[in-house]
C-alpha positions, 0 to 999 in steps of 0.5 A: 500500500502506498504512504499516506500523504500529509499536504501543509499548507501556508505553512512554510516552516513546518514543511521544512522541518518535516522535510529534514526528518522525511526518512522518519516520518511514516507518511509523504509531505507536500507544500502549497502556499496557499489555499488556491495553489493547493486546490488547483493542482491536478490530479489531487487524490485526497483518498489517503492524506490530510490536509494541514493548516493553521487553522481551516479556511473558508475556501475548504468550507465551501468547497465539495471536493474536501472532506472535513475530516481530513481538514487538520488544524494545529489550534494549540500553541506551543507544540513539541514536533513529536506531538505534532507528528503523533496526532499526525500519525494518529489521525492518518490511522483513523482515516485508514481505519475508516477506509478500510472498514467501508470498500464498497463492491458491486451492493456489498461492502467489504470490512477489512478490519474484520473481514466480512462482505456485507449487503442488505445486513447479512453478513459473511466472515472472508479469510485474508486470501479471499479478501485478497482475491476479491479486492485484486479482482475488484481492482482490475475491471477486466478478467485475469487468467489464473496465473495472473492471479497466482503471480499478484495474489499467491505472489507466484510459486513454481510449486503452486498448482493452478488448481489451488486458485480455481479451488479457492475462487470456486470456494469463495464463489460457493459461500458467497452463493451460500450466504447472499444467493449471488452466483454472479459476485466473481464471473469467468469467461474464457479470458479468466476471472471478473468482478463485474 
C-alpha cells in the first residue's frame, strides 16, 4: 500500500522541518502556499492524506471536493514536533481505519478490519486470501487468467498448482452463493476471472 500523504499548507516552516526528518516520518509531505495553489493542482487524490493548516479556511468550507475530516488544524500553541507528528500519525490511522472498514463492491461492502462482505445486513466472515482475491479482482475491471492471479495474489510459486486458485475462487464463489444467493459476485469467461 502506498504512504499516506500529509499536504501543509501556508505553512512554510513546518514543511521544512518535516522535510529534514522525511526518512522518519511514516507518511509523504507536500507544500502549497496557499489555499488556491493547493486546490488547483491536478490530479489531487485526497483518498489517503490530510490536509494541514493553521487553522481551516473558508475556501475548504465551501468547497465539495474536501472532506472535513481530513481538514487538520494545529489550534494549540506551543507544540513539541513529536506531538505534532503523533496526532499526525494518529489521525492518518483513523482515516485508514475508516477506509478500510467501508470498500464498497458491486451492493456489498467489504470490512477489512474484520473481514466480512456485507449487503442488505447479512453478513459473511472472508479469510485474508479471499479478501485478497476479491479486492485484486475488484481492482482490475477486466478478467485475469489464473496465473495472473497466482503471480499478484499467491505472489507466484513454481510449486503452486493452478488448481489451488480455481479451488479457492470456486470456494469463495460457493459461500458467497451460500450466504447472499449471488452466483454472479466473481464471473469467468474464457479470458479468466471478473468482478463485474
Amino acid at each position: 500500500m502506498a504512504k499516506q500523504t500529509v499536504h501543509i499548507i501556508d505553512f512554510e516552516i513546518l514543511y521544512n522541518i518535516f522535510d529534514e526528518i522525511k526518512d522518519y516520518l511514516e507518511f509523504q509531505i507536500f507544500h502549497y502556499k496557499n489555499e488556491e495553489n493547493f486546490l488547483n493542482t491536478n490530479n489531487l487524490n485526497l483518498n489517503d492524506s490530510l490536509i494541514l493548516v493553521k487553522s481551516i479556511k473558508k475556501v475548504f468550507l465551501n468547497n465539495d471536493r474536501i472532506d472535513r475530516k481530513k481538514i487538520f488544524s494545529i489550534s494549540k500553541y506551543p507544540i513539541t514536533i513529536d506531538k505534532l507528528v503523533e496526532l499526525l500519525n494518529v489521525n492518518l490511522i483513523k482515516q485508514k481505519y475508516n477506509y478500510q472498514s467501508n470498500i464498497d463492491i458491486k451492493d456489498y461492502v467489504l470490512d477489512l478490519n474484520s473481514r466480512t462482505i456485507t449487503k442488505d445486513k447479512e453478513s459473511l466472515k472472508l479469510t485474508q486470501k479471499e479478501i485478497d482475491i476479491i479486492l485484486f479482482l475488484n481492482d482490475y475491471k477486466k478478467p485475469q487468467k489464473v496465473n495472473i492471479l497466482q503471480n499478484k495474489v499467491w505472489g507466484y510459486s513454481l510449486e503452486l498448482e493452478t488448481h489451488t486458485v480455481e479451488t479457492h475462487i470456486y470456494r469463495l464463489r460457493k459461500k458467497i452463493n451460500d450466504k447472499f444467493k449471488d452466483n454472479n459476485f466473481i464471473l469467468s469467461s474464457d479470458d479468466g476471472y471478473f468482478i463485474k
